[in-house]
C-alpha positions, 0 to 999 in steps of 0.5 A: 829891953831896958836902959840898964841892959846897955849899962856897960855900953859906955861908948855906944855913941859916936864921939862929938867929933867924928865926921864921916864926910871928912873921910874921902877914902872909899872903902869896901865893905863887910856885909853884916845881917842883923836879924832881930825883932827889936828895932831898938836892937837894930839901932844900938848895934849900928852905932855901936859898930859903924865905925870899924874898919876890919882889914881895910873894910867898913861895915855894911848892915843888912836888916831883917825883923823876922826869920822870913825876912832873915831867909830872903835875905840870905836868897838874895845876898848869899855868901856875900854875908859875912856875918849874921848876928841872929836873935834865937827867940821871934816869932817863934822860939826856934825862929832863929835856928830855922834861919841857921838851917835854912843857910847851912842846909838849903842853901848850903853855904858854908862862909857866913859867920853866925852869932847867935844873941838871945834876950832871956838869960839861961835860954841856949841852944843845945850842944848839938845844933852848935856843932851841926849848923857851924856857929860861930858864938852865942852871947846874951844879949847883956854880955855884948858890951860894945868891946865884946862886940867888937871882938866877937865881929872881929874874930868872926870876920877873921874867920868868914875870910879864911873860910872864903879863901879856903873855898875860893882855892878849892873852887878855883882848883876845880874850875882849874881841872875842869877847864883843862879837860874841857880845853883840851877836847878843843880841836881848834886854836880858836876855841881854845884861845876863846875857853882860856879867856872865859875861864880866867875870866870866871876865875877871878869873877870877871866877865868874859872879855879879853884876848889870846894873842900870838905870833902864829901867822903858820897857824892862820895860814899867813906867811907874816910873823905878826900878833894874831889874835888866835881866840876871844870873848866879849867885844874882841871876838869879832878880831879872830884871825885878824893882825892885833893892830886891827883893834885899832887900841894902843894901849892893848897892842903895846901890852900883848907886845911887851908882854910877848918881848918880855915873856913874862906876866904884866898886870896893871889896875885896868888888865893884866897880860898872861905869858903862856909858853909851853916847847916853844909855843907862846902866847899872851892873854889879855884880860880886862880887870875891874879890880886889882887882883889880889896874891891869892888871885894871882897864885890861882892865875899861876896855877891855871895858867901851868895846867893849861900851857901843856893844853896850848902846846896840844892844840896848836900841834893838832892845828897844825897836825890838822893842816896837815892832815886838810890843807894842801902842803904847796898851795896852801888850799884845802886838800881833798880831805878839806874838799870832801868836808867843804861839800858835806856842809848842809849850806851847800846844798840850799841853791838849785844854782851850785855847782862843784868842778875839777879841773885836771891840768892836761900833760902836766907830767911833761912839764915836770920831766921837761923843765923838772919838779921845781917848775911844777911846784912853781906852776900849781902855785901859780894856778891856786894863786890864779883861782884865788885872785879870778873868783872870790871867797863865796867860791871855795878853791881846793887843790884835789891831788896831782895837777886837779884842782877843785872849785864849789860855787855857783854855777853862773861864776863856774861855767865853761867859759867863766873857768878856761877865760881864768886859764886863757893866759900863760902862768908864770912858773920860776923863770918860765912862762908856761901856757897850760890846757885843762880839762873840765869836769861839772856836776850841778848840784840840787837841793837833793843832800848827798855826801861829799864823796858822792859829789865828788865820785860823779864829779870824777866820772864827769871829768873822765868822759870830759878827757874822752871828749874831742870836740870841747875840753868839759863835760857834765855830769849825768845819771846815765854816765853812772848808771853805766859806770856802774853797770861796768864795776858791777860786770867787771866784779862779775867777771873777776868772780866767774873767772877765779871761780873757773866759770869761763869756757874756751870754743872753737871754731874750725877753719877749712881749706877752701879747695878740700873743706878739710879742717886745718886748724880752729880758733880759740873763742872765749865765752862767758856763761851768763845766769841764765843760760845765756852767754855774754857776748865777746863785745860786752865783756872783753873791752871790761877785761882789758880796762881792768887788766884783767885780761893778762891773766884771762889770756895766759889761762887762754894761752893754756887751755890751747896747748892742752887742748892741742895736746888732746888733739895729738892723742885724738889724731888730729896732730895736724890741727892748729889753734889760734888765740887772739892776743891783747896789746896788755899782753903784750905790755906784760914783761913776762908774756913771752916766758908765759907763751914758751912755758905753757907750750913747754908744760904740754909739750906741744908743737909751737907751729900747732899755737898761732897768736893772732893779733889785730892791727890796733895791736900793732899800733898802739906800741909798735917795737914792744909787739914787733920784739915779742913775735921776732922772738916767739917766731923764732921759737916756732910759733906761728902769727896771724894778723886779724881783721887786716884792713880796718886798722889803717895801719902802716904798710912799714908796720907790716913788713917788719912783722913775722907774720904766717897768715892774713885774715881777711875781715868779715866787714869785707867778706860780707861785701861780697854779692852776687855779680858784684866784686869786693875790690878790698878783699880782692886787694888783701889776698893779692897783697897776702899772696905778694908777700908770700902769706896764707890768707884766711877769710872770716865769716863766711856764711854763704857759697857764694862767699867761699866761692868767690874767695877761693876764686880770689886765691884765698887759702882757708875759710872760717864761718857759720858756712863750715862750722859754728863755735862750739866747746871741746866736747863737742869739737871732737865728734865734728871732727870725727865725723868729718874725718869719716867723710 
C-alpha cells in the first residue's frame, strides 16, 4: 500500500506534545482485533486510534496476520472482542469471511462488532453475507481517513455495548428463572442460602464467596435471637450454623447488622449487603465485590432477589415444617422419624462395636397423674438435658415418643452400666426433685446393613423382654427373642384367620358323679385344628388369644355354642346335664360381658343353672371387685360358678368367701399326687374346705381307680378324667351319652 492511500490522514500521528505517562488515571479498555496481512496496516491503525476514549475506555489491539490466527484469537477472548476490523482479502480471497463465519456460527457469539477493510477497490462482499453473518460496516481501505475511523470504532462500539447488555439482561433472566427453580427444589436452609450466594455470584461474574445471614436461631434449634449464618460459599462455608461474630470481621458483622436494622440493600466498592425479606422471613446476603456494580447490575440484582424471596420464605416454613415433622416439640431432640433416618446412615453401621438402646422411664404415668403434666414436661427435658450433657456428640440422642428415649453409639459409651450411672441421681422437674427408674433395652449392631425400622423393631423386642426381666432392668436383643416373636404374630394371624373363618371347634369332656358314674354335666374344651390334622394344643395357643384380645370375642362364641348345645341336649333327653366354660380375666374386663352371658342364655332359651362359668384363681386375683361384681350379678340371674384349678393360685381365703361360688375343682397336679398307700394331704385339704363351706367338689384328671377311689373316700362329689371319658366333639358326645344311658 503506498503513501498517497493515507493522503487524508492528516492527523495519523500523535501531537508532539502528548504524553501518556502524565496520565495517571487507570482505565478499562475496549478489546479491538485487527486482523490484517499488512503489518504497515497494523501500524497506521494503532497511531490512529490510540488515543481514544469511548464511554470512559481506552483502546486495546489485538493482532492476528492471518485468518487462523484471527480464529485463535477469537478462541481465546471470545465475546470480550468488541470490534474486529477484519481484511477480506489474505491468504486467501474469502480468508476474511471464514474469520466472520467461524464467530457467528461456530462459536456463536453474537457481540462482536465486525468491519470489514479491503484493499482493492470494487471488491465487496455480496448482499447476503452482510446480513447473515451481521457486519456491521465495510469501507475501502481509502475511505478510512482517521475521522471515518473514528466514527465507524465509535458507532460500532455503541452498538457491541448495547448488544452486551441486551444478552447480558437476557442471561441474567435465564439464570434468574433457573436459579429459582433449582432453588426451591432445595429442602434445607443451608443449600438454599449456599445456591443464593453462587447465583448472585455468577450473576454479576464474580466468584462464588460470600454469606446469608439471619436471625433465626429457631431455625438452628438455638433459643438466642443472634445472626446466624444460615449458608455460604467460598472461605465462609466453614461459619455454617454458626453466630456471625464467628467470623471473627468487623467490617462484615457491622454490614450484615445495619443491613438487617435497616432493612434495605447496602452496597459499597468492596461488597454489597442484599435485604430479603419475604412475610416476615428476612435475610441479608453478603457478597465480595471486585468491581463496582453498575445500574444494570443492580436492577438484575432486584430482580433476582424479588424471584427468589417467595423461594427463602418456602424453605424456611419447609425447615421448620421439617422440624416438625423430625425434631421433638419439647425436647428439641430428634423425634423417631429423625431416629429411624439417623440408623439408616451407611456410617452407622462400619463398626463391629454400635450399639442402638432405648431407654423407657418406668411409671412415668404416675408422675404425670400425681404431681400433673407440667412436671413431666419438666422431667423429659431434664433427662434430654442429662443424656446431652453425660455423652458427647459422637453418641446421637433421640427422644422416641412417651417417656423412651433413644441412644445410637458405641457400645463400650451405652453399656448397662455407663447409662443407669446417667440415671443414678434425681432429676430436677420445676420445683421437685424426682428420682426416676429405667428399663433398658440393647441391640449391637454389625457390619450386616439393616433398615432403621428393623433396628428399631429388635430394639423393641429387646426393651419388652427387659420389662419382663426381674432380676436386672436391661436386655439384649437376640435372633431367638424374634424367631419367637415372630412365630407368635404368625400363630396369632393364624388363629384370627381359623376363627373368622369358623375353623375352631368346642369338645366336651363328661364329668361323673362318683358314686353312681352317671354324667352330671361336661365341660366345654376349645380346639384348634392345625393343617395337618392335627390339633394345637390349648397351652400354645390360648395365652396368644388372650395377648391379642382375641379372646373376648373367641369366649362370647364359646358362651354361644354352650347354650346351643344345652339346647340340643334338652331336645335330646339329657335336660339335666350342665356345661361349663372357662371364662378369661379379658372377659371379664369387658363392660358387656354380663349382657353377653344373659343374652346368649336368652337367644336359646336355656336354663341358667345348665351354663356354669368357671374361673380360675389368677382370675380372681388380677382384678378382684370387677370379677366379684360380675358373678354376684350372673349368680343372681341363675348361673352357676366353679373355681378351677383351686390351689395353685395362692389366692386369699377373703377372696373366696366373697365369691358366689357352686363348686370347687380340685387340680390335677393334686390328683395325680395320689398313690397307693400314700395320702395327698392338699386334695384331702381342698374338699374338707369344699365341704365346710358347703360346696360341690369336683376332681380333674382322673385317670386311674385308684384316683376315683380315693377321691370318693375323701367325700369328693364328681370326678372328670380319661378314667370316664376323653374330650370329644358333639357328634360324638351324644351317642356316649346314649350309651351310657342304656347301661
Amino acid at each position: 500500500m503506498s503513501q498517497t492511500d493515507y493522503e487524508n490522514d492528516e492527523l495519523v500521528f500523535l501531537a508532539e506534545d502528548s504524553h501518556d505517562e502524565l496520565d495517571t488515571k487507570v482505565y478499562k479498555v475496549w478489546n479491538v482485533l485487527i486482523v490484517d496481512d499488512d503489518e504497515e496496516i497494523h501500524t497506521v491503525t494503532r497511531l490512529a486510534l490510540s488515543d481514544l476514549i469511548v464511554h470512559d475506555r481506552k483502546l486495546n489491539f489485538l493482532h492476528a496476520y492471518s485468518a487462523e490466527q484471527a480464529k485463535a484469537t477469537l478462541d481465546e477472548y471470545g465475546r470480550e472482542i468488541a470490534i474486529i476490523l477484519l481484511d477480506v482479502v489474505m491468504e486467501t480471497d474469502d480468508a476474511g469471511f471464514n474469520v466472520v463465519k467461524h464467530l457467528r456460527e461456530e462459536l456463536e457469539l453474537s457481540e462482536p462488532r465486525i468491519i470489514l477493510r479491503t484493499g482493492q477497490p470494487g471488491y465487496a462482499p455480496e448482499e447476503h453475507i452482510i446480513k447473515t453473518y451481521d457486519i456491521n460496516d465495510y469501507k475501502t481501505k481509502t475511505e478510512l481517513t482517521r475521522g471515518k475511523l473514528l466514527t465507524a470504532i465509535i458507532s460500532s462500539i455503541r452498538s457491541y455495548q448495547q448488544i452486551l447488555t441486551i444478552n447480558q439482561s437476557r442471561l441474567g433472566l435465564q439464570k434468574i428463572i433457573a436459579s429459582a427453580a433449582n432453588l426451591l427444589e432445595e429442602h434445607s436452609v443451608k443449600g438454599f442460602c449456599e445456591g443464593v450466594v453462587t447465583q448472585i455470584s455468577s450473576l454479576m461474574g464474580l466468584d462464588a464467596e460470600g454469606l446469608v445471614c439471619a436471625r433465626a436461631g429457631s431455625v438452628l434449634d438455638r433459643e438466642d435471637d443472634g445472626v446466624y449464618v444460615l449458608g455460604a460459599a467460598g472461605d465462609f462455608a466453614n461459619f455454617i450454623n454458626e453466630p456471625i461474630t464467628e467470623i471473627h470481621d468487623e467490617n462484615i458483622v457491622e454490614h450484615v447488622n445495619r443491613c438487617l436494622r435497616v432493612k434495605s440493600h447496602i452496597f459499597e466498592p468492596s461488597c454489597s449487603v442484599l435485604y430479603i425479606n419475604s412475610s416476615g422471613f428476612e435475610a441479608a446476603v453478603y457478597v465480595n465485590m471486585s468491581r463496582e456494580l453498575s445500574k444494570i447490575d443492580k436492577q438484575l440484582l432486584e430482580v433476582f432477589l424479588s424471584s427468589i424471596s417467595v423461594g427463602y420464605e418456602n424453605v424456611y416454613l419447609f425447615h421448620e415444617l421439617r422440624n416438625a415433622a423430625f425434631r421433638d416439640w419439647l425436647t428439641r431432640l430428634p423425634n423417631r422419624n429423625e431416629f429411624i433416618n439417623m440408623l439408616d446412615k451407611p456410617h452407622l453401621y462400619e463398626a463391629d462395636n454400635a450399639c442402638v438402646v432405648l431407654v423407657d422411664i418406668n411409671h412415668f404415668s404416675d408422675i404425670n397423674d400425681g404431681l400433673g403434666q407440667e412436671a413431666g414436661n419438666e422431667l423429659l427435658k431434664a433427662v434430654a438435658q442429662r443424656l446431652l450433657s453425660e455423652f458427647d456428640d459422637k453418641v446421637k440422642k433421640s427422644r422416641i415418643g412417651g417417656d423412651v428415649f433413644g441412644l445410637i453409639g458405641d457400645e463400650r459409651e451405652l453399656s448397662p452400666g455407663r447409662i443407669n450411672d446417667v440415671f443414678r441421681s434425681s432429676f430436677r422437674a420445676g420445683d421437685h426433685t424426682i428420682p426416676i427408674n429405667i428399663t433398658i433395652g440393647l441391640y449391637k449392631l454389625g457390619k450386616e446393613r439393616q433398615s432403621g425400622i428393623e433396628v428399631l423393631k429388635r430394639i423393641n423386642i429387646a426393651l419388652n423382654r427387659a420389662k419382663k426381666n426381674i432380676a436386672e432392668n436391661f436386655e439384649y436383643f437376640a435372633p431367638e427373642i424374634e424367631e419367637k416373636t415372630t412365630w407368635q404374630l404368625n400363630m396369632i394371624r393364624r388363629l384370627r384367620n381359623d376363627f373368622a373363618d369358623r375353623k375352631l371347634e368346642l369338645w366336651f369332656q363328661p364329668q361323673v358323679d362318683l358314686v353312681s358314674e352317671n354324667v352330671v354335666g361336661m365341660e366345654g374344651l376349645l380346639r384348634w385344628p392345625d393343617t395337618d390334622g392335627s390339633y394345637i394344643s390349648p397351652a400354645v395357643f390360648v395365652p396368644l388369644a388372650e395377648y391379642s384380645g382375641l379372646i373376648v370375642d373367641i369366649g362370647e362364641w364359646v358362651l354361644e355354642e354352650s347354650c346351643r348345645r344345652i339346647q340340643d341336649l334338652n331336645e335330646a333327653g339329657f335336660g339335666h346335664l350342665r356345661v361349663a366354660v372357662n371364662i378369661s380375666i379379658l372377659q371379664f374386663r369387658d363392660r358387656l360381658f354380663i349382657d353377653k352371658v344373659k343374652a346368649a342364655i336368652e337367644r336359646f332359651k336355656c336354663d341358667p343353672s345348665r351354663l356354669e362359668l368357671e374361673i380360675t384363681e389368677s382370675v380372681v386375683m388380677d382384678e378382684p371387685q370387677i370379677v366379684i361384681d360380675a358373678l354376684r350379678s350372673l349368680k343372681e340371674y341363675g348361673v352357676a360358678i366353679a373355681i378351677d384349678d383351686f390351689g395353685t393360685g395362692f389366692s386369699s381365703m377373703s377372696y373366696l368367701q366373697k365369691l358366689p361360688l357352686d363348686r370347687l375343682k380340685v387340680d390335677r397336679s393334686f390328683v395325680n399326687d395320689i398313690t397307693p398307700g400314700k395320702s395327698a394331704v392338699i386334695a384331702e385339704t381342698i374338699v374338707t374346705l369344699g365341704n365346710k363351706l358347703g360346696l360341690l367338689t369336683i376332681a380333674e384328671g382322673v385317670e386311674k381307680r385308684e384316683q376315683a377311689s380315693y377321691m370318693l373316700k375323701l367325700g369328693c362329689d364328681e370326678a372328670q378324667g380319661f378314667l370316664f371319658a376323653r374330650p370329644m366333639p358333639f357328634s360324638e358326645l351324644m351317642p356316649f351319652l346314649n350309651e351310657r344311658a342304656r347301661e
